[in-house]
C-alpha atoms as one frame of an Amber mdcrd trajectory, in Angstrom:
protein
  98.481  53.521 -19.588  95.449  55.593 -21.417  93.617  57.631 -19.577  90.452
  56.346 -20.492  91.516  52.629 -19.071  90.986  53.793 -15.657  88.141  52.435
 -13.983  85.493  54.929 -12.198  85.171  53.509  -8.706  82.225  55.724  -8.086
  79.994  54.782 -10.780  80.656  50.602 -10.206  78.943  51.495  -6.410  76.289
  52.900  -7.657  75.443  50.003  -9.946  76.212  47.677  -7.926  73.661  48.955
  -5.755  71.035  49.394  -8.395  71.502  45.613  -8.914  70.704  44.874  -5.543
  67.789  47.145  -4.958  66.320  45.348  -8.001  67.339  42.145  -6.613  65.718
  43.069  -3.227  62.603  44.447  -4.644  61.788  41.194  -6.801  62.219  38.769
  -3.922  60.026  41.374  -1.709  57.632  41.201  -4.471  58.428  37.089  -4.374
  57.509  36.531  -0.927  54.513  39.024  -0.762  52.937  36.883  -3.563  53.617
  33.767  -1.698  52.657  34.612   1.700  49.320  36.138  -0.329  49.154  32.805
  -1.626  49.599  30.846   1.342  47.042  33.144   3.297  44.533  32.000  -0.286
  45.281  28.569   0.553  45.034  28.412   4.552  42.372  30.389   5.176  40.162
  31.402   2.140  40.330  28.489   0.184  40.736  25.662   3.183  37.702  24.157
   3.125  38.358  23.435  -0.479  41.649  21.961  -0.491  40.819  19.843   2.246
  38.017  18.568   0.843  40.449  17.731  -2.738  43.458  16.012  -0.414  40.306
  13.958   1.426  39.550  13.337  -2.339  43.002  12.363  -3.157  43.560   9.977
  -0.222  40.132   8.705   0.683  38.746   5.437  -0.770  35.507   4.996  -0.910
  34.185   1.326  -1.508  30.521  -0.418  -2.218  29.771  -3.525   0.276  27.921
  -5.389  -1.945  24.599  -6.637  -0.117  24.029 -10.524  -1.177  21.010 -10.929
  -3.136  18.689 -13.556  -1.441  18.500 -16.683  -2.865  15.010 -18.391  -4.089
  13.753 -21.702  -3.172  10.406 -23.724  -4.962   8.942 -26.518  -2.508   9.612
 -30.050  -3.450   6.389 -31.652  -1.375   7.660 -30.315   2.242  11.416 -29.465
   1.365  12.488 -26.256   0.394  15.043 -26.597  -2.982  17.104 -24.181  -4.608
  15.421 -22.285  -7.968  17.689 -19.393  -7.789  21.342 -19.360  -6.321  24.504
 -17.010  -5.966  27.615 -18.446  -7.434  30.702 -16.737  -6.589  32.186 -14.549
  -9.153  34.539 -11.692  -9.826  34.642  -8.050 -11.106  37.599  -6.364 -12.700
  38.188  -2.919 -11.110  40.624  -0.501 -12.280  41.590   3.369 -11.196  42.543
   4.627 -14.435  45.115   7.308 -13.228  47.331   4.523 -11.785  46.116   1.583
 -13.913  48.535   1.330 -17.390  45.674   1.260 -20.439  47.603  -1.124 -22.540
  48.036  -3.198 -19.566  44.370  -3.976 -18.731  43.386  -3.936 -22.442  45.763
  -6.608 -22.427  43.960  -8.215 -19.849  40.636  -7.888 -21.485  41.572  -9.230
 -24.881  43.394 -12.307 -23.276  41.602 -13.328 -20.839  38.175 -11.414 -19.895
  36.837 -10.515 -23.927  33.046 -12.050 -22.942  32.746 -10.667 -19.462  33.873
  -7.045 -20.659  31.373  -4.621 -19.609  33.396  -0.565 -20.498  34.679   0.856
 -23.279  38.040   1.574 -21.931  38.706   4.567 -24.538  35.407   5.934 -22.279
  37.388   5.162 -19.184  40.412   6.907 -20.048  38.626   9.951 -21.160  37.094
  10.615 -18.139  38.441  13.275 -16.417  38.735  12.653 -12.567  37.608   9.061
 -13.040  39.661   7.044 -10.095  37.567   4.177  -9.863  35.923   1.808 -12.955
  34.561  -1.548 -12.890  35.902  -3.037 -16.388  34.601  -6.992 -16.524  32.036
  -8.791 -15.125  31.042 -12.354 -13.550  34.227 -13.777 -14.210  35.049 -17.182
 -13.388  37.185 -17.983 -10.511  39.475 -20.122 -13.081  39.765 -17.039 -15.457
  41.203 -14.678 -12.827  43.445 -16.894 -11.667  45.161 -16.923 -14.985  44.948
 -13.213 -14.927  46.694 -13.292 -11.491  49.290 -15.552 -12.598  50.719 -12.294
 -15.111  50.224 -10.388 -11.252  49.262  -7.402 -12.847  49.915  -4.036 -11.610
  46.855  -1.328 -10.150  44.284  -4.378 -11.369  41.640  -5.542  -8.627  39.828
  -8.328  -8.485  36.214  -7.742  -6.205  34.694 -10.778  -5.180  30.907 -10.548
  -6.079  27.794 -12.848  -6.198  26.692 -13.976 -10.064  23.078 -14.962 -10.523
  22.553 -18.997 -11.351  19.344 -20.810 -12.395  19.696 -24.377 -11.873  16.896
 -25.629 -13.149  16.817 -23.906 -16.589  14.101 -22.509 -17.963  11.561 -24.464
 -14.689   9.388 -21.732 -13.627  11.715 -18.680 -15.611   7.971 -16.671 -16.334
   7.610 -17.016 -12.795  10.981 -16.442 -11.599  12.515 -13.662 -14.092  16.149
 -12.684 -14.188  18.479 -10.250 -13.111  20.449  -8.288 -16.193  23.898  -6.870
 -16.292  23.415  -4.537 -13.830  22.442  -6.999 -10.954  18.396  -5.045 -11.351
  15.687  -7.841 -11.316  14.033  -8.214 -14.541  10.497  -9.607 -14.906   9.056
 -12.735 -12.309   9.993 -12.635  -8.883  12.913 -11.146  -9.464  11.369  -7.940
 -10.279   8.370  -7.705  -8.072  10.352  -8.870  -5.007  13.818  -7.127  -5.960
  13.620  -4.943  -2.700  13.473  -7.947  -0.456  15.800 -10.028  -2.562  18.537
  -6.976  -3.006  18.559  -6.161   0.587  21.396  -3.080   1.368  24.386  -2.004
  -0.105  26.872  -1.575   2.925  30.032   1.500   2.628  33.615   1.495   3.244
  35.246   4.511   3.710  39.251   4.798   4.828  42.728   6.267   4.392  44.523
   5.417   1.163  47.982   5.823   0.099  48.851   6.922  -3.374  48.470   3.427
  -5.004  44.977   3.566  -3.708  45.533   0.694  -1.001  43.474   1.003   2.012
  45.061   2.178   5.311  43.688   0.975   8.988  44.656   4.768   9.877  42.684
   7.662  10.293  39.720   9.020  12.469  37.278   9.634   9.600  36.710   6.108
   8.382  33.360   4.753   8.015  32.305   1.245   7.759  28.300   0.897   7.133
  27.693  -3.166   7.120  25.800  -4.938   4.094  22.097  -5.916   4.791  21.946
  -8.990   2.577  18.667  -9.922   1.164  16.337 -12.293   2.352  15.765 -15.999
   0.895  12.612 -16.345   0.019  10.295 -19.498  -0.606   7.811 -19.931  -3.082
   4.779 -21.687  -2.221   5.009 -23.240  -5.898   5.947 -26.664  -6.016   8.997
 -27.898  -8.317   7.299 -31.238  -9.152   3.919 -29.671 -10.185   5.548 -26.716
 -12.277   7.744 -29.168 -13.872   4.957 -31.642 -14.684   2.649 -28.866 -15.775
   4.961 -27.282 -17.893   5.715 -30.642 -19.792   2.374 -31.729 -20.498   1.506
 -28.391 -21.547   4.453 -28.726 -24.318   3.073 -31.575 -24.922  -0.497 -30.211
 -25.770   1.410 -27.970 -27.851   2.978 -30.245 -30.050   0.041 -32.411 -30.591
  -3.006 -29.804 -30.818  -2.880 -26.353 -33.853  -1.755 -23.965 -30.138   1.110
 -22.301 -30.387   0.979 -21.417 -26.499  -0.348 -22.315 -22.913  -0.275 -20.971
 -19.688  -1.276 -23.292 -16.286  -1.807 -22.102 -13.077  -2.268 -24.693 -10.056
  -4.031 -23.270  -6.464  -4.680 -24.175  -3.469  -8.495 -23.055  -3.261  -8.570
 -22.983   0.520  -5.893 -20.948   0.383  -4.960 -19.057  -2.688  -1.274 -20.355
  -2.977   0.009 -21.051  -6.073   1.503 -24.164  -6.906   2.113 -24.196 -10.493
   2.486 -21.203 -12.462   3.694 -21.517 -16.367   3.668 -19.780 -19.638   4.914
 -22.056 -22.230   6.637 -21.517 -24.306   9.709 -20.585 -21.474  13.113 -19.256
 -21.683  16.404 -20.078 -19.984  16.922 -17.040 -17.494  20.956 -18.019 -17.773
  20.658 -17.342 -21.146  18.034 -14.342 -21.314  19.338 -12.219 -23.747  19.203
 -15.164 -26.021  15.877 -14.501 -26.430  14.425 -13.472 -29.844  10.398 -12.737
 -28.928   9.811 -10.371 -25.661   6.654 -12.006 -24.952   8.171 -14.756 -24.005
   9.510 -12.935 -20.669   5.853 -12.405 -19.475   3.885 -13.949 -16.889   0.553
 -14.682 -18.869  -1.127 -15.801 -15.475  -0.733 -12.545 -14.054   0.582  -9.767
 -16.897  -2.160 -10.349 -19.631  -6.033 -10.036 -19.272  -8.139 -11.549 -22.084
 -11.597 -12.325 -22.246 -12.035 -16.167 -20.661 -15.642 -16.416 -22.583 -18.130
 -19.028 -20.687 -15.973 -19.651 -17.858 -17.815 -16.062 -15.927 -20.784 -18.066
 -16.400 -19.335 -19.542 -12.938 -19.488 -16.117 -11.609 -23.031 -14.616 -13.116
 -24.637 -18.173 -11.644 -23.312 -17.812  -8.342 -24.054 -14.118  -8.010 -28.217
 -14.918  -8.990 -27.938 -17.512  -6.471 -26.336 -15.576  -3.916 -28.566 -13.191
  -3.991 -31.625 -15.506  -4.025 -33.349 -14.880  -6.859 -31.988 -18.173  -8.565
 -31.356 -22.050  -8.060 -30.049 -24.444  -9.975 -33.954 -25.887 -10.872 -34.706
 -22.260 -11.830 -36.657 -22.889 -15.351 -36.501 -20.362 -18.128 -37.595 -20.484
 -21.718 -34.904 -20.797 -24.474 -35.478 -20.073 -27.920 -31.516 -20.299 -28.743
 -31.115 -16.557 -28.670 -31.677 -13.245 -27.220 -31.843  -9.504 -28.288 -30.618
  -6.749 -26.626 -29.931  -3.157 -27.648 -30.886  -4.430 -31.144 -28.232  -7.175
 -30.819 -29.316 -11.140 -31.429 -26.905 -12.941 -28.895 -26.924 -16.556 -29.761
 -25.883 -19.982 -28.023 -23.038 -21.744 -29.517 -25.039 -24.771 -28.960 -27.795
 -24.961 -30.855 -29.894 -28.238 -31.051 -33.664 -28.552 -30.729 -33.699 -30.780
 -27.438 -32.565 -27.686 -25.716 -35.195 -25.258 -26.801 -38.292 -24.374 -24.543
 -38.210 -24.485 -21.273 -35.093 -25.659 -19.153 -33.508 -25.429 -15.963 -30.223
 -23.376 -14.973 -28.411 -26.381 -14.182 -29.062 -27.900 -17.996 -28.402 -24.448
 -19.154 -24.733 -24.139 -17.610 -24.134 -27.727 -18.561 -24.682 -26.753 -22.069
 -22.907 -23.448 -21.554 -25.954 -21.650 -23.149 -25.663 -17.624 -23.389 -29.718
 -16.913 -22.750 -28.681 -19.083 -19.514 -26.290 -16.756 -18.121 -28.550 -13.391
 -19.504 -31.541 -15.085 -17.732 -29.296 -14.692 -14.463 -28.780 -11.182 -14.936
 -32.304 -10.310 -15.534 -33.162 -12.411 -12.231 -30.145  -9.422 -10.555 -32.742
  -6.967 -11.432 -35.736  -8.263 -10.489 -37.607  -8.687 -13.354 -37.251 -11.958
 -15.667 -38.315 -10.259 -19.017 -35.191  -7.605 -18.859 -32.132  -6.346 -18.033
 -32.158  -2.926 -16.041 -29.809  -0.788 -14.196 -30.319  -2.652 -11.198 -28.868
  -6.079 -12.685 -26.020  -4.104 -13.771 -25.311  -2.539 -10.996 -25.518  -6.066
  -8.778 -23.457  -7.956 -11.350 -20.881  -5.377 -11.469 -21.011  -5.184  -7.570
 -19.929  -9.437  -7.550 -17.602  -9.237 -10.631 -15.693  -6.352  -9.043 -15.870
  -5.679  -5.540 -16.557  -9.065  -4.491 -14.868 -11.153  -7.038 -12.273  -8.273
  -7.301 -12.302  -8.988 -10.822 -10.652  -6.047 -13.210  -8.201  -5.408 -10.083
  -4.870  -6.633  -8.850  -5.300  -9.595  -6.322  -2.360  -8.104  -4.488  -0.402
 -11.484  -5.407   3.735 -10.712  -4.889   4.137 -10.573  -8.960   3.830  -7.780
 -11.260  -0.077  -7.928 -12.545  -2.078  -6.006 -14.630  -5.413  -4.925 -13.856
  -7.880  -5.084 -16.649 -11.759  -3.817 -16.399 -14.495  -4.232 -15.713 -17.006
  -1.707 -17.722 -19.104   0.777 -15.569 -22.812  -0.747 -15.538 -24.316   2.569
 -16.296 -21.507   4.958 -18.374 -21.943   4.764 -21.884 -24.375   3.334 -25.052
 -25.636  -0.201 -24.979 -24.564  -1.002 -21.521 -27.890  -3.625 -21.290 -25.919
  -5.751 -24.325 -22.004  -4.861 -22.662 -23.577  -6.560 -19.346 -25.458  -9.306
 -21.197 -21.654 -10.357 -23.165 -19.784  -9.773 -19.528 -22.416 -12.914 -18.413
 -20.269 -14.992 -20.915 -17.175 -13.767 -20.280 -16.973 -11.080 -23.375 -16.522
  -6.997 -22.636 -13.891  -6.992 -20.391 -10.160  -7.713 -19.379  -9.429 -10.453
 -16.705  -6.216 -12.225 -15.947  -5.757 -15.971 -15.557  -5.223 -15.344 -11.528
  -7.974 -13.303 -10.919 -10.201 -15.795 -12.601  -8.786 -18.645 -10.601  -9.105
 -17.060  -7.458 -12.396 -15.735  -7.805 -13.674 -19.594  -8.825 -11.740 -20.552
  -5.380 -13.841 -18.822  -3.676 -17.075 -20.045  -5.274 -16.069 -23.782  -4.637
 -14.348 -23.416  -1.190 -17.178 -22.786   0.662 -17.798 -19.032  -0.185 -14.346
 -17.531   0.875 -12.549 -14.828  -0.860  -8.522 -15.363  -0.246  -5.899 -12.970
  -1.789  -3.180 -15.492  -3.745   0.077 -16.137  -2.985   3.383 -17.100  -4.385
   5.607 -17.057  -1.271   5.646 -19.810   2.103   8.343 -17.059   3.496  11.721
 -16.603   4.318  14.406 -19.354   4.744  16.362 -18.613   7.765  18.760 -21.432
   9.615  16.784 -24.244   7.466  13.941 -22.936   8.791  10.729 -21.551   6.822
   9.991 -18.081   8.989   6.465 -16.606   7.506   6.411 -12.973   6.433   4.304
 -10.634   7.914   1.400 -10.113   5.817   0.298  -6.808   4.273  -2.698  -4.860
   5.137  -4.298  -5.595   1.348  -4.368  -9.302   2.125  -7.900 -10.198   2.932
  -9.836 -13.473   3.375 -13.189 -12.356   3.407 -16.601 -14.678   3.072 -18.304
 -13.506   0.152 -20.695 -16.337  -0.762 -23.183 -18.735   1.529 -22.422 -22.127
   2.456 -25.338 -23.286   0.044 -24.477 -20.923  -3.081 -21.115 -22.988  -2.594
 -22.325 -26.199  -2.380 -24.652 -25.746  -5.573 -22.193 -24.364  -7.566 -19.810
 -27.626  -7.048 -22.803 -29.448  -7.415 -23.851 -28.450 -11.182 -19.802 -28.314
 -12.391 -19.758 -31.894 -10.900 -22.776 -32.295 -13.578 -20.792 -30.332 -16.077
 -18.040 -33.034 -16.556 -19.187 -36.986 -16.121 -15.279 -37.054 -15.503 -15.198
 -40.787 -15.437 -16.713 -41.438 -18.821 -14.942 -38.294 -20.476 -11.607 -39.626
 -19.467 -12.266 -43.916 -19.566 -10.288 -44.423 -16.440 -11.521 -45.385 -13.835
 -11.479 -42.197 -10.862 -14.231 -43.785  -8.629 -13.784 -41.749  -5.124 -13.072
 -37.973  -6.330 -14.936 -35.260  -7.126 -13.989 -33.290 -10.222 -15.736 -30.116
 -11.821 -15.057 -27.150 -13.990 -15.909 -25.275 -16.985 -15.026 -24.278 -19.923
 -15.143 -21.136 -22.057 -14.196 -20.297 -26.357 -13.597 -16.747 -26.885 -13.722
 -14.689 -29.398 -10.723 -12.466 -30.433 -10.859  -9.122 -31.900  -9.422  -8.019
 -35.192  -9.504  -4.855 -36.455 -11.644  -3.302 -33.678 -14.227  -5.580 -33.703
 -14.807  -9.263 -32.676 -13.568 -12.021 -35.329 -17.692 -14.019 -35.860 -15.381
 -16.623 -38.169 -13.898 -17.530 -35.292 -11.229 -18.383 -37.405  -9.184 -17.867
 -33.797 -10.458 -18.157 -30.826  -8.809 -18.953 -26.965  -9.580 -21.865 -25.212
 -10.261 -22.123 -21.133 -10.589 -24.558 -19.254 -10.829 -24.060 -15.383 -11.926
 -26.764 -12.363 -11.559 -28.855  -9.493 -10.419 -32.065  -7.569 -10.589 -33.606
  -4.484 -11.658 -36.078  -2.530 -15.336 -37.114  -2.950 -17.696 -35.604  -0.108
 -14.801 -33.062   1.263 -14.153 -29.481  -0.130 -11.955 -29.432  -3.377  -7.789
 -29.645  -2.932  -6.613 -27.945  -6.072  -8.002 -25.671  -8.478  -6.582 -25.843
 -11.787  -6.840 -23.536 -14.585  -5.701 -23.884 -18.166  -5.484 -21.399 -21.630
  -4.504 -22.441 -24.981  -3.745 -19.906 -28.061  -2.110 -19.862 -31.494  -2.467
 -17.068 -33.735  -4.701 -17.929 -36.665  -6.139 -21.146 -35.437  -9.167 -22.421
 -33.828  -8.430 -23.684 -30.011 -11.949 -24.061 -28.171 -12.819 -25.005 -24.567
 -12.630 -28.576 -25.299  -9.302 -28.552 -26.861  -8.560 -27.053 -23.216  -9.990
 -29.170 -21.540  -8.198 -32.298 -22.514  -4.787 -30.673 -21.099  -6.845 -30.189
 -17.782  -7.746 -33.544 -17.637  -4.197 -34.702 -17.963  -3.251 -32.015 -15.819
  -5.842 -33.544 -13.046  -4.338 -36.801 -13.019  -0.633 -35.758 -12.633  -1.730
 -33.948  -9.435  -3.887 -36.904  -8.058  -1.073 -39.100  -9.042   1.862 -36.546
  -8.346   0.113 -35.705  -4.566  -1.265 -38.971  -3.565  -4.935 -37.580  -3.376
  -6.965 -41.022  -1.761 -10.416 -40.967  -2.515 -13.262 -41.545  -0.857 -12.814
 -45.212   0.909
């Protein structure tokens, strides 16, 4: 055998232990690194990798408050105007949920009620919970569950319904895809209506099932929402908004907008903007305007109808009565402007009483009362601005919100002493030009002048429905009911509006027993900055009374007619409150006087 063949016993030890030194030192190395790691995990980074397997294993889940349901009057019975219908959502956790599987499930069955863009979804990193459809019909998910899908939940939830169609839907509103209240009652009252989202929070196992295990769940109850009733009544808001569509069709308007009161008071009973919208349907809706209240959301300039209000203020105040004579020469000028009357015949001219002048709706009538608010009959000063503006807006609260439970707008009224040609600004506001009211201002402020002199904030709710039962809310500190005007100033207001119709003859029917006033106002619109003297379009207001003859008026009704580019005066108005009038006598059973 070579000598070179023979194996070196020696130098196999020795590598033998290198190997093993090596081996040693790596899983030394090994195990330091780990323990370090461990020691990373356990005690410098615990907090945070408890909070991720909490994360992992902990479900957290919305209790969906119900929204409150809305109810209209029907004479003394509440009815349903807005209800919850039982519907379903389509909830997915994308790490466990298959894509193609629920886009399956979308394009089969759930296309219209789709509410994600799954790609979205699925690119979400750390996503674990996504609502996917919306209001879906009981029917649809049971054909979904007949497929029994895998990691695909089904949450019961409450879809919005509007059972009367588009009844009251300027009033009412909607809510959107979101479940927010849009517009109406929904809006202003969401808070109320929404009530509280309740929480769940538990245990869940890797399929993201709850578990009735562990000390750190939570459950926070749902406050549902309250049902609310409106004082408005279904029969009058139906009736109103069908003759008013019917005044529409057969007059050059394009729109009106009713509002019914209760002048003793201030609850609304009709509210309408026509035309109306189907709230199931909303986004169907090509114009915007159509959503808004034009009671409450839109001041314009109601013209002749604040005669009502300068009138009442001179006698008020008394400097003024209805036998009050003045001379009138058909116009007046002030701050170098010539105000005329609209009527202008030559039985009228020289000198007439207040009374003939409101009957006749003359302008130098209503300027006559100002200058009578500042003492002196030959002009208007500061102090008959100051007193007008002092009724208009602090007593009339004209140019404010009422404080009614809707969305309003404001308006203005202009400062009686800021600014160039105030004398002429104050002499238009007599009239009812120079400033922004809305219809519900208006109509409560002309409550108050025929109710006996009190001042009552509107409004639109009776209260909550509660075990069939109508439970009043508790009324907010801005709610006020507040005398503003005599006894007398009251009585001879009614008194010359009485004078301003001759009802009986106007209509030829035969309405022997009531008592039935108002007044009427054409106004002006601007174009281009500046009022339209064509009058190639104006808006046309109506606003009055009924009731029983010798007792305090029942109803207040108020009326406005527009279409853009054509003539709609007072009169024109007028005829839809007439019909109007007779609906409710007829609708409410008014007797007359025996």
């Amino acid at each position: 055998m070579p000598r070179n063949s023979i194996p070196k016993p020696e130098t196999n030890v020795v590598s033998k232990k290198s190997r093993l030194t090596i081996l040693k030192f790596f899983v030394l190395v090994t195990l330091a690194i780990i323990t370090l790691r461990l020691f990373f995990i356990q005690i410098i980074e615990h907090d945070y990798w408890i909070a991720k397997a909490d994360k992992e294993h902990t479900l957290l889940e919305t209790i969906t408050a119900r929204r409150g349901e809305i109810y209209m009057m029907d004479h003394k019975e509440p009815v349903a105007a807005v209800l919850n219908q039982t519907s379903y959502q389509i909830v997915i956790d994308p790490t466990v949920t298959k894509k193609e599987d629920i886009q399956h499930v979308i394009d089969t069955y759930a296309k219209d009620y789709a509410v994600a863009n799954l790609e979205e979804v699925y690119n979400t990193e750390g996503l674990r919970y996504s609502i996917v459809a919306k209001n879906v019909p009981r029917n649809v998910i049971e054909e979904i569950a007949k497929e029994e899908p895998s990691a695909i939940w089904f949450k019961k939830t409450n879809q919005r319904v509007y059972p009367e169609g588009s009844l009251g839907s300027s009033l009412l509103g909607f809510i959107n895809a979101d479940g927010v209240g849009q517009y109406g009652v929904e809006r202003s009252l969401d808070e109320v209506l929404s009530g509280k989202d309740g929480l769940l929070k538990t245990t869940a196992d890797i399929n993201n099932v709850a578990l009735s295990i562990g000390n750190d769940n939570v459950k926070i109850p749902a406050e549902d929402g309250k049902d609310l009733v409106l004082s408005v009544d279904r029969g009058l808001e139906r009736g109103a908004e069908e003759i008013a569509a019917k005044h529409i069709e057969k007059t050059p308007a394009t729109n009106a907008a009713v509002l019914i009161m209760d002048p003793n008071t201030s609850e609304v009973l009709a509210m309408s903007s026509i035309p109306n919208y189907d709230p199931n349907h909303y986004s169907e809706v090509e114009d915007a305007s159509a959503y808004l209240n034009q009671v409450t959301e839109v001041p314009y300039e109601p013209a002749s109808v604040c005669k009502s209000f300068a009138f009442s203020a001179a006698i008020n105040e008394g400097v003024m009565t209805a036998d009050t004579t003045y001379f009138n020469q058909g116009y007046e000028v002030v701050d170098g402007w010539e105000i005329k009357n609209a009527e202008q015949r030559s039985s009228l001219y020289g000198t007439i009483n207040m009374r003939t002048a409101l009957y006749w709706s003359l302008n130098t009538g209503s300027i006559y009362a100002l200058k009578l608010l500042g003492g002196n009959p030959a002009a208007i000063n500061q102090t008959g601005r100051e007193k007008l503006y002092d009724y208009y807006y602090n007593k009339f609260r004209l140019g404010r919100a009422t404080g009614i439970e809707l969305n309003e707008a404001e308006g203005f009224i202009p400062d009686p002493n800021d600014g160039w040609g105030r004398d002429s600004v104050y002499a238009n506001m007599t009239f009812g030009q120079n400033l922004g009211i809305t219809m519900i201002q208006t109509a409560t402020a002309y409550s108050a002048i025929i109710n006996g002199g009190t001042y009552h904030t509107p409004t639109i709710l009776k209260g909550e429905l509660k075990n069939d039962e109508i439970i009043p809310l508790e009324k907010s500190s801005d709610k006020v009911s507040e005398k503003i005007l005599s006894d007398d100033t009251s009585a001879s207001m009614r008194e010359m509006f009485i004078n301003n119709r001759s009802y009986k003859k106007q209509n030829k029917i035969d309405r022997n027993g009531y008592q039935i006033g108002g007044k009427s106002g054409t106004a002006q619109v601007i174009k281009n900055g500046a009022y339209d003297d064509t009058m190639s379009e104006t808006i046309g207001t109506y606003i009055g009374f009924i009731g029983t003859e010798g007792e305090l008026p029942k109803y207040v009704i108020m009326v406005k007619m527009w279409g853009e580019g054509h003539y709609i005066d007072g009169q024109i108005a007028s005829y839809l409150f007439d019909d109007l009038s007779n609906y409710v006598i007829d609708y409410l059973k008014i007797k007359p006087k025996v």
